[in-house]
C-alpha positions in Angstrom: 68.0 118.0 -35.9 67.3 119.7 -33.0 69.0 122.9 -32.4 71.6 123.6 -29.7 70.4 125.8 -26.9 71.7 129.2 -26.6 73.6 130.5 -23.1 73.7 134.5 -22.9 76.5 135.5 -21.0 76.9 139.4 -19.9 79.8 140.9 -18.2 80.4 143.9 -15.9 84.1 144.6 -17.3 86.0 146.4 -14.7 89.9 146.6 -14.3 90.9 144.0 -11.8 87.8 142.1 -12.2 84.5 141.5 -14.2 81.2 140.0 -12.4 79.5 137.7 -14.9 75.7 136.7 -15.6 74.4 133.9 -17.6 71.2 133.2 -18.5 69.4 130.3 -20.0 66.6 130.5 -23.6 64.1 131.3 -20.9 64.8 134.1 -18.6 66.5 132.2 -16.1 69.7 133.2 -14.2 71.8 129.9 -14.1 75.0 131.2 -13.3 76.6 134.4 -11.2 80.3 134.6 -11.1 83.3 137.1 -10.1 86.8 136.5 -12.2 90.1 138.4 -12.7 90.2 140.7 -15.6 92.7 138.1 -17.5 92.7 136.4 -20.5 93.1 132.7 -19.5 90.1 132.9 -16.8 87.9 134.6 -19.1 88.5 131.8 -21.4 88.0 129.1 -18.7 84.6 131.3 -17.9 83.3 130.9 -21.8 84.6 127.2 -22.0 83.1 125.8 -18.8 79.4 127.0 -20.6 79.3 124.6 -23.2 76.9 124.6 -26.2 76.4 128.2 -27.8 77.4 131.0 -26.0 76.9 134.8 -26.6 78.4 137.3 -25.0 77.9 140.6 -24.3 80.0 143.9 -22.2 79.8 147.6 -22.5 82.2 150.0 -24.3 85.1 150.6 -23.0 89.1 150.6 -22.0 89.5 146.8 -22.6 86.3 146.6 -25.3 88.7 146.0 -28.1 90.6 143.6 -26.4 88.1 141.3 -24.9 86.4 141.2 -28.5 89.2 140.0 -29.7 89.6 137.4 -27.5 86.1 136.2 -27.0 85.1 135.9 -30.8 86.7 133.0 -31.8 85.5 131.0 -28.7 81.6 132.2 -29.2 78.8 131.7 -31.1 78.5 135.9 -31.3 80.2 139.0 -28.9 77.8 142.1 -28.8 79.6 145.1 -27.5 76.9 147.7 -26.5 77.2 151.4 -25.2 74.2 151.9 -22.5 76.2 155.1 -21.1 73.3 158.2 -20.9 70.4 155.7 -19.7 68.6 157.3 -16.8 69.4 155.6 -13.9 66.2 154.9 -11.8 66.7 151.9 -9.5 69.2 150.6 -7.6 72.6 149.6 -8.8 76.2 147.8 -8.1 78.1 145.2 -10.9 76.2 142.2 -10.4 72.6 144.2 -11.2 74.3 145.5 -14.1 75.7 142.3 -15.4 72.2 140.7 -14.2 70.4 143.6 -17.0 72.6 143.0 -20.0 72.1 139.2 -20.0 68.6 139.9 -19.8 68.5 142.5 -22.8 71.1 140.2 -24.6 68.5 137.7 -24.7 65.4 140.2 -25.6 68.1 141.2 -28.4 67.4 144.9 -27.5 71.4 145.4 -27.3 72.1 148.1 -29.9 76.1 146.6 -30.9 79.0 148.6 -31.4 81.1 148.0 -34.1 84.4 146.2 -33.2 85.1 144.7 -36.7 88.6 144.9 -39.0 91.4 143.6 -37.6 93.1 144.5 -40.7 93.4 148.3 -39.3 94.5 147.6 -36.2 98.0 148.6 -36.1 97.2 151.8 -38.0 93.9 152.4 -35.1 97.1 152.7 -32.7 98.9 154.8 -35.1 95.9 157.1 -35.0 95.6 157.7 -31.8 99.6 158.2 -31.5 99.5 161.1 -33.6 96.4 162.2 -32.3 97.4 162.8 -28.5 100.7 163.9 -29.5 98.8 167.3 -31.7 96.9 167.5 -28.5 99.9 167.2 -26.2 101.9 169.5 -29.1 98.1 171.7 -28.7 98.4 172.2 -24.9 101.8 173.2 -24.1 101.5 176.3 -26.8 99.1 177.3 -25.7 100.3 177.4 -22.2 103.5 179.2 -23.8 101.5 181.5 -25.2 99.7 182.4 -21.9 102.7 182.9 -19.9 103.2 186.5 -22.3 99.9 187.1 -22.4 99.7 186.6 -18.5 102.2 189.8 -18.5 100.3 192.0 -21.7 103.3 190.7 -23.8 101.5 190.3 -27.2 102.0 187.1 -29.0 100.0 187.1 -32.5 101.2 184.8 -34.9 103.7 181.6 -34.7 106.8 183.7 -33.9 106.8 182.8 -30.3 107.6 179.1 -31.5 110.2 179.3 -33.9 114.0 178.3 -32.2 116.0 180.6 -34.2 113.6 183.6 -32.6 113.5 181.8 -28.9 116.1 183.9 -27.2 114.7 187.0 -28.0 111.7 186.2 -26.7 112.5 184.7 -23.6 115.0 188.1 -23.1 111.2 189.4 -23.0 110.4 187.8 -19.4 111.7 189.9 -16.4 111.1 187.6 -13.7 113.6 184.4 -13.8 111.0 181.9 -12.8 108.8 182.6 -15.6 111.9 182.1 -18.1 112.6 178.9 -16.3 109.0 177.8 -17.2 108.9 179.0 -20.9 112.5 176.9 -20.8 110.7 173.9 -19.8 107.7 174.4 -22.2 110.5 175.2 -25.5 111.8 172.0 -24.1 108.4 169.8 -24.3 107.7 171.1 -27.5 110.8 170.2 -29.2 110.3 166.6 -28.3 107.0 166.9 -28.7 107.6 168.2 -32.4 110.3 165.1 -32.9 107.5 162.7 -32.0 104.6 164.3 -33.9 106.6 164.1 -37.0 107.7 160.6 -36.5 104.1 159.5 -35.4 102.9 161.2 -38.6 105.3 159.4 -41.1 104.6 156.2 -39.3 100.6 156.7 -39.6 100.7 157.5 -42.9 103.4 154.7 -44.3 100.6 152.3 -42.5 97.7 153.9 -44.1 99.0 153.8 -47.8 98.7 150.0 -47.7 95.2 149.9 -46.8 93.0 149.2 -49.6 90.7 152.5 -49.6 93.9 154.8 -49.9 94.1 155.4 -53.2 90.2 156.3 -53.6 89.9 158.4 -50.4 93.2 160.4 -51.8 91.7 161.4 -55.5 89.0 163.1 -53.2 89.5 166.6 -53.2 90.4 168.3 -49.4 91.2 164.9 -47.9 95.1 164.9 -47.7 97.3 161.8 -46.5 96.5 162.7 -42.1 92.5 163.0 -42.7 92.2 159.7 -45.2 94.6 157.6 -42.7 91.6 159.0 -39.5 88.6 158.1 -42.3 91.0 154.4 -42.3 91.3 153.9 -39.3 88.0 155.1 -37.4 85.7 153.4 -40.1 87.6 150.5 -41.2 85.1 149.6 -43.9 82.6 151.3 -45.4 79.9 148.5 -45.8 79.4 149.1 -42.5 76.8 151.9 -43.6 73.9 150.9 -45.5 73.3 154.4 -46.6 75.2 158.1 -45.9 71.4 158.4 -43.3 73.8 155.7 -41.4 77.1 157.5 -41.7 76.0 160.9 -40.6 74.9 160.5 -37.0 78.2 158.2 -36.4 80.2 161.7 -37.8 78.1 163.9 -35.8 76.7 165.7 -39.0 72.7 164.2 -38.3 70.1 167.1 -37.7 68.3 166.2 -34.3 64.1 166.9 -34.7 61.4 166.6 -32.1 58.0 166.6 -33.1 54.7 166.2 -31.4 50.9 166.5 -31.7 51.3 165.1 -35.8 48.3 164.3 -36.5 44.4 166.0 -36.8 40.9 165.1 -38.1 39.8 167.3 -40.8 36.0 166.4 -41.7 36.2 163.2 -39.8 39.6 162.0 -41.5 43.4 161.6 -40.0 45.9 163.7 -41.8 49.0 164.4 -41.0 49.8 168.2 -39.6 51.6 170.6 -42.3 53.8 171.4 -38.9 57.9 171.1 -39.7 59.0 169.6 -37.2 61.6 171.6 -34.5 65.3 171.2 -35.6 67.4 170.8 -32.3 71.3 171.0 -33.6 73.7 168.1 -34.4 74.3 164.7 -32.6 75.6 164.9 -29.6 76.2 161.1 -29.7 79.4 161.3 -32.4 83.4 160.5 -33.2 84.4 163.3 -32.3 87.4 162.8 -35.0 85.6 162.2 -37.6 83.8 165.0 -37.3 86.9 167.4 -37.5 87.6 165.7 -40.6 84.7 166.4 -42.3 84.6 170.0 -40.5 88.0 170.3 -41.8 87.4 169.3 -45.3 84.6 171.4 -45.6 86.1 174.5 -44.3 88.8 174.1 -46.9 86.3 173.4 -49.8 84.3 176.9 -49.3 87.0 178.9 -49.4 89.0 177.2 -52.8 87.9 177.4 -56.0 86.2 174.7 -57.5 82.5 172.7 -57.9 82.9 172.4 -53.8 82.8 175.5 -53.7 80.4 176.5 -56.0 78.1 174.0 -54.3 78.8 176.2 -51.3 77.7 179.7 -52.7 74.7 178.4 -54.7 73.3 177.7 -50.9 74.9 181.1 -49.4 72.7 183.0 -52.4 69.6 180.9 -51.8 69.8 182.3 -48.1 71.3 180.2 -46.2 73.6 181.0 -43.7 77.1 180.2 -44.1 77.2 178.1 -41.0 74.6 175.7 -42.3 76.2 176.0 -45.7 79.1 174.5 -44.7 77.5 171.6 -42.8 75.3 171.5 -46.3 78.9 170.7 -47.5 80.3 168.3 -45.1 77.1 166.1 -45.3 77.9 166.3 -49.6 81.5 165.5 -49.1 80.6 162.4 -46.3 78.1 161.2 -49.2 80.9 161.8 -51.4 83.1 159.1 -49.3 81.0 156.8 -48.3 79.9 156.2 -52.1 83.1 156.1 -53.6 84.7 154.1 -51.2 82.5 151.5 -51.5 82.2 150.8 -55.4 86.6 151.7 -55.3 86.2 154.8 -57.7 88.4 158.0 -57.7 86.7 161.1 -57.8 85.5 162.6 -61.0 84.0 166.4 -60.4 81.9 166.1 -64.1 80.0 163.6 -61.4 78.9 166.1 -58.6 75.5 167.0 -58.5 74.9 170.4 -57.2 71.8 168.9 -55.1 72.6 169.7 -51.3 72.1 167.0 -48.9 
């Protein structure tokens, strides 16, 4: 039976509209078209293809979204993140659209992962309580700045407590600055009210996912940082190995190398030349990274095999710094592994080999 030709359609995904391109098994551009950003005429754009369509679009606002709507209509969706790439020739929407149904096609797409439904609702939750710490973040700090703005010293939480807020708005001589620390007490209260709500609400969701209980016996990882690990990763099968996991944290060492090879008596060998360390990622989730930053920051300073993990490296001579990434590499490991084969944590387990 002869097998059904394959369509690749690529969009340009913008807010009121999204140019499409659609190529044919052999290069051809048989189709260039402009539709609303809406569900039904994206739907009439896949159906009116026929046969086996795959799609592709960048990252974005409405990535999730238009995932979820195209993947039960098509044969596959990739959702690809080409941000960074050197821009070298011209370039409007349909030249885009035009280059990602060509590299659909060529398969050079590197996909981002759009997968479990199943943590959708706590995603949102996530990201709730998320922006309301930062919202919670901003304004006291901007409290804080108002006193500091007239060499009024503010160490410590003090300044944020209610049953010490008089006093310290007595502080301010000048009546439009007391007006604005009134607004800012005002904010945070609500903002407080909110945060706590968000937080009981994320953390309700995240006990009924199926990796709670694991991700909980695992010391430093309290009910907020196992609902982000939820949330952000949805499943850990989606890393082969923690070599997969550690550049999506933003715990990977970055290398550059050159000039590796040399003849030595007319035969190749390989220089004995490490190659030049270069940081972190830069490419990361930024959330998950202050989990694992967080975790490990909390594991070198409490007692325990963590920690002693941490202080074997500090005596070997390595800096603390790099000690503690040691540590948040062991601990991602540490995750990743038990999460997949469902087992709680058992210290007589650790191995005191760094990562």
């Amino acid at each position: 039976m002869k097998n059904q030709a394959t369509q690749y359609l690529a969009l340009d995904v913008h807010q009121a509209t999204s140019v499409a391109s659609v190529r044919d098994e052999q290069g051809r551009v048989i189709m260039r078209a402009t539709v609303a950003t809406e569900g039904r005429a994206l739907l009439a754009l896949v159906g009116g293809l026929g046969g086996r369509v795959e799609v592709a679009f960048e990252e974005g606002t409405q990535a999730q979204w238009l995932h979820d709507l195209l993947a039960p209509k098509v044969a596959r969706v990739v959702v690809c993140n080409v941000r960074g790439q050197g821009e070298k020739a011209n370039k409007n929407d349909q030249l885009d659209a035009d280059d990602l149904s060509e590299r659909l096609r060529l398969g050079t797409l590197e996909p981002v992962w759009h997968g479990s439904p199943a943590v959708g609702t706590l995603k949102e939750l996530v990201r709730c309580y998320d922006n309301l710490v930062d919202d919670s973040t901003r304004v006291m700090l901007r409290l804080k700045a108002i006193y500091r703005g007239r060499a009024i010293s503010t160490s410590g939480k003090s300044v944020y407590r209610p049953s010490q807020r008089k006093a310290w708005l007595a502080k301010l001589p000048s009546r439009g600055a007391r007006a604005r620390a009134e607004s800012l007490f005002t904010q945070l209260d609500t903002l407080t009210t909110l945060r706590h709500a968000a937080r009981t609400a994320m953390i309700a969701e995240a006990r009924r996912q199926p990796g709670w209980k694991t991700l909980r016996s695992i010391p430093f990882f309290g009910p907020v940082r196992v609902a982000m690990l939820l949330a952000v990763i949805g499943t850990p099968h989606r890393f082969r190995t923690r070599r997969q996991l550690w550049p999506y944290v933003g715990l990977a060492v970055v290398t550059r190398s050159s000039g590796e090879g040399e003849f030595v008596d007319g035969k190749l060998r390989r220089k004995r030349r490490a190659p030049l360390t270069r940081g972190l990622n830069a490419n990361h989730n930024r959330m998950l990274k202050d989990v694992f930053k967080g975790a490990a920051n909390a594991a070198a300073a409490k007692a325990g095999p963590l920690k002693d993990l941490f202080d074997r490296c500090v005596a070997g001579g390595v800096r603390p710094t790099m000690a503690k990434l040691t540590l948040a590499r062991k601990l991602a490991a540490i995750v990743l592994r038990l999460w997949k084969k469902g087992e709680l944590w058992d210290p007589e387990k650790l191995t005191m080999q760094p990562t």
